[in-house]
N, C-alpha and C positions, 0 to 999 in steps of 0.2 A: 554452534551458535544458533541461536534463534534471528532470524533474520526477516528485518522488516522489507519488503518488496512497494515501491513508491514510485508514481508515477500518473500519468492520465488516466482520471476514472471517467469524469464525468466531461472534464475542461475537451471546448470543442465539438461536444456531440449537442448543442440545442436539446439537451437530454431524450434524445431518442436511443430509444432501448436498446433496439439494434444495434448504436452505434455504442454505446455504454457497455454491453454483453463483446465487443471486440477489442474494448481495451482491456475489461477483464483478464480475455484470454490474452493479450497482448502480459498483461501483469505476469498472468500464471505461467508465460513461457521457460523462467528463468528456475521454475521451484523443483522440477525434478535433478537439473542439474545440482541445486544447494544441498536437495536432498543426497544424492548420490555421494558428493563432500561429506557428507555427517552434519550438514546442514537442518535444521529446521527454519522451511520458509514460512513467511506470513503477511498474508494482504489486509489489508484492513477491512477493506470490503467482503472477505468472508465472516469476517466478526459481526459489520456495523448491517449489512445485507437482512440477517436470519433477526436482529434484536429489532431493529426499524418496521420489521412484516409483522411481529410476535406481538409488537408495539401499536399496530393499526396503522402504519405508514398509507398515505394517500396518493401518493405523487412524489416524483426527486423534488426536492428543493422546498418541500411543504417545512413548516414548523419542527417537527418531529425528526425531518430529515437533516435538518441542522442541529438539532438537537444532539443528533446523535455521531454522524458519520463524524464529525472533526474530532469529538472527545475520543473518539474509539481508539482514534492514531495513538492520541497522546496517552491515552492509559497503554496502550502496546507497547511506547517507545521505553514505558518504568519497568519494562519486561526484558527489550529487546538486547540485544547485544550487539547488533549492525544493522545498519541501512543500506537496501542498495535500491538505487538512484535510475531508473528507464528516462530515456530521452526524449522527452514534448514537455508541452507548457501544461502545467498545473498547480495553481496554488496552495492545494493541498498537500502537494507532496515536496514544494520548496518548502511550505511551516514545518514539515516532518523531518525534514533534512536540518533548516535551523534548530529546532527544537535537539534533534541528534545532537548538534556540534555544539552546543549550549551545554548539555548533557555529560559532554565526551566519550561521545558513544560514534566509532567508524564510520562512517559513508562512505561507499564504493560508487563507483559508475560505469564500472563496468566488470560483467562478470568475472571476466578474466583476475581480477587484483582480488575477489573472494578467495583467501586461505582455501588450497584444495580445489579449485575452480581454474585454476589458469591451464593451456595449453603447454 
């Protein structure tokens, strides 16, 4: 399955970089294991990251940057085949979840219940 990985990107960090660059990793914790399942995982933020910069991005939260990081989820989600769900407050990543269940498209919350991922 292609698997959307959702969680704090930005929510929390006063958008300092540093703290943005540890949620990332915080995100990308879970992609080797999906992968090892026969998973493909996918952040949004690798997608919406490389198209925002290529785009003249200025700053998080600039025009451009709205522009783009939300749409990115939702064209993902016409892709995806599950969501899984990290645990902080993020509004981005409860619209990705509603949008999923809207969809009927899986949401997990923990890796464990990912097909191939439990213990």
């Amino acid at each position: 399955m292609l698997i959307l990985i959702a969680g704090p990107y930005r929510s929390g960090t006063s958008d300092d970089p540093g703290k943005m660059e540890e949620n990332l990793k915080r995100l990308e914790q879970p992609s080797y294991a999906l992968f090892k399942a026969g998973h493909l995982p996918m952040i949004g933020e690798w997608v919406a990251l490389p198209v925002w910069n290529a785009a003249g991005g200025d700053h998080v939260g600039d025009d451009l940057y709205e522009e783009i990081f939300h749409p990115v989820a939702g064209r993902l989600l016409q892709l995806c085949d599950a969501v899984l769900r990290l645990p902080g407050e993020s509004k981005g990543a409860d619209n990705d979840v509603r949008i999923a269940r809207e969809r009927g498209i899986p949401v997990f919350t923990r890796l464990e219940d990912v097909p191939g991922c439990g213990k």
